[in-house]
C-alpha positions in Angstrom: 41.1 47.7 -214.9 42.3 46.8 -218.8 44.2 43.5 -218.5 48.0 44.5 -220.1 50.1 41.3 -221.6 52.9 39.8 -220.0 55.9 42.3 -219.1 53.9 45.3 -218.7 51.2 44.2 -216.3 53.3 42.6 -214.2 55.2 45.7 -213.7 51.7 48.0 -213.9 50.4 45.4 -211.3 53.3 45.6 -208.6 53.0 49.7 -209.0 49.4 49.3 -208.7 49.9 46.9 -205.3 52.6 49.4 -203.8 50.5 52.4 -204.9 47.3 51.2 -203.0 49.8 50.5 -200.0 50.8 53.7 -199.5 47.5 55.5 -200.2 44.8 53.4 -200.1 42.4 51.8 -202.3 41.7 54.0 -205.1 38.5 55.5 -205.1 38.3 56.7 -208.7 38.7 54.6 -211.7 41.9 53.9 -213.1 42.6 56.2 -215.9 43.5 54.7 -219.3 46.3 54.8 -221.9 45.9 54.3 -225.5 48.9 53.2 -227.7 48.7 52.5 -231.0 51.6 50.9 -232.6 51.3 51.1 -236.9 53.3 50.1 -239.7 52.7 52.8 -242.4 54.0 51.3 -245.1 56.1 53.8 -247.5 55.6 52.0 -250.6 53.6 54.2 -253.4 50.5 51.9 -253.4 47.5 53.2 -253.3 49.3 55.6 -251.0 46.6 58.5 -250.6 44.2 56.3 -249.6 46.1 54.4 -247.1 47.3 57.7 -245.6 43.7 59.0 -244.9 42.7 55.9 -243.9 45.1 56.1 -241.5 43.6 59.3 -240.5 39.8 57.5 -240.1 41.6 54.7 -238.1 42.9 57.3 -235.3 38.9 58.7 -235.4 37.8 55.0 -235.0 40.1 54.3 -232.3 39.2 57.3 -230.7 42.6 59.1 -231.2 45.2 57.2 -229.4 47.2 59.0 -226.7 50.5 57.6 -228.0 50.9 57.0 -231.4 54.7 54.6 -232.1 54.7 54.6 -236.2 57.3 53.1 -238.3 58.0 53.3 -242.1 56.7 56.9 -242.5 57.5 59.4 -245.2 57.7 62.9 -245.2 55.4 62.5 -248.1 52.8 60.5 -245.6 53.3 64.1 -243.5 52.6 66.0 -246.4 48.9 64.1 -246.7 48.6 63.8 -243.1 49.1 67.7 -242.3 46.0 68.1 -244.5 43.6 66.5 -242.0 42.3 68.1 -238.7 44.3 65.0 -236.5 48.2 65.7 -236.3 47.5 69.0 -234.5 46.1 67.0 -231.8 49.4 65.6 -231.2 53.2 66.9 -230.2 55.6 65.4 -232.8 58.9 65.7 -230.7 61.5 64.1 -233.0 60.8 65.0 -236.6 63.5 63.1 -239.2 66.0 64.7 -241.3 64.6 65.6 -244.8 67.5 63.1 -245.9 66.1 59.8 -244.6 63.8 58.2 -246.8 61.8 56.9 -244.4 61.8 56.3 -240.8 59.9 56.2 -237.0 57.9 58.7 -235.7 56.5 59.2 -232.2 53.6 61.3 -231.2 51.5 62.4 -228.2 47.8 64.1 -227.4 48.6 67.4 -226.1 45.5 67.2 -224.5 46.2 63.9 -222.4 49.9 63.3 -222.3 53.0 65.8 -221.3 56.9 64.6 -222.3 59.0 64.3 -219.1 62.1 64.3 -221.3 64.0 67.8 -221.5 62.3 69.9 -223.9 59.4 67.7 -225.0 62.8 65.8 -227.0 62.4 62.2 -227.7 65.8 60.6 -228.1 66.6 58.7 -231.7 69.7 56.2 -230.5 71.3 54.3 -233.1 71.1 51.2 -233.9 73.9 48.7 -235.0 72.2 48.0 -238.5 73.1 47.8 -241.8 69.6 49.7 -242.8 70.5 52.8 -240.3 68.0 51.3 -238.1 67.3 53.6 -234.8 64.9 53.9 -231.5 63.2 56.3 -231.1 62.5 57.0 -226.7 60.1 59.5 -224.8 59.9 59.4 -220.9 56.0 60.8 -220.2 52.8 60.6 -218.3 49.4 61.4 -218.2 48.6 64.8 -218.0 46.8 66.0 -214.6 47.3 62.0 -212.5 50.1 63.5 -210.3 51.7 60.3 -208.7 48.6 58.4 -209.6 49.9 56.8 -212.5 53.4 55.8 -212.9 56.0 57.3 -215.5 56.2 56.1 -219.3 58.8 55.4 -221.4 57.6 54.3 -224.6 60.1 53.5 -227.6 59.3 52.3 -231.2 61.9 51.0 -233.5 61.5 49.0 -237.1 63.2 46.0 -237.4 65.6 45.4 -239.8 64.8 43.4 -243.4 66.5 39.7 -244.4 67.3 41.3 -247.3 68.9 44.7 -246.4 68.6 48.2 -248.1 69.0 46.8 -251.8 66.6 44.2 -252.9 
């Protein structure tokens, strides 16, 4: 089993213990999660590199089955879409054309199915000066039934010393 800091494996770890209570010892390996949390970055440097780099980085890493990204673009998308990897993934709350920049929160189809209504992650604001959000999905992995308990994953950015103008 992957050792999880702090919060998360103690709570993984008393599911784990009450799960094995009721059904026995598992006799099949734990399955695994992969998260990836990434700060894109939305300044213009060397932008279309760092955008399909981030694109080898997901290959590298085996595609994660969540991905919790914050300061993306819709110009980011624009390079992204490009590549083979984004349709691998559900992208359930897609920004306004408005916001400059923003979270995102994606999902391998193939590994991972939204418990929210609709496949709809929730974006709940924030009180922030910088319009600040978070951005929720309740899942699980696809096909583990009760072996593996229910997800809610969240990504948020925080907000800047120096606000919006700097």
């Amino acid at each position: 089993m992957q050792v999880l800091p702090g919060w998360a494996a103690q709570r993984h770890t008393a599911w784990l213990a009450q799960h094995q209570q009721q059904t026995g010892p598992a006799t099949t390996a734990t399955p695994e999660l992969s998260i990836l949390s990434y700060n894109v970055w939305f300044e213009p440097v060397a932008f279309e590199q760092r955008m399909e780099g981030f694109g080898r980085l997901l290959q590298s890493l085996g595609h994660p089955d969540i991905l919790l990204l914050q300061e993306v673009t819709h110009n980011a998308l624009l390079v992204w879409n490009r590549a083979d990897w984004p349709s691998r993934y559900q992208w359930p709350a897609m920004p306004s054309p408005d916001m400059a920049y923003f979270t995102l929160l994606a999902y391998r189809k193939d590994r991972v199915v939204a418990d929210s209504p609709g496949d709809y992650a929730q974006r709940q604001p924030l009180q922030s000066i910088m319009g600040r959000d978070v951005l929720s999905l309740r899942c699980r992995l696809k096909d583990q039934g009760s072996s593996w308990p229910p997800l809610l994953v969240a990504v948020s950015h925080l907000e800047s010393p120096t606000g919006r103008d700097k």
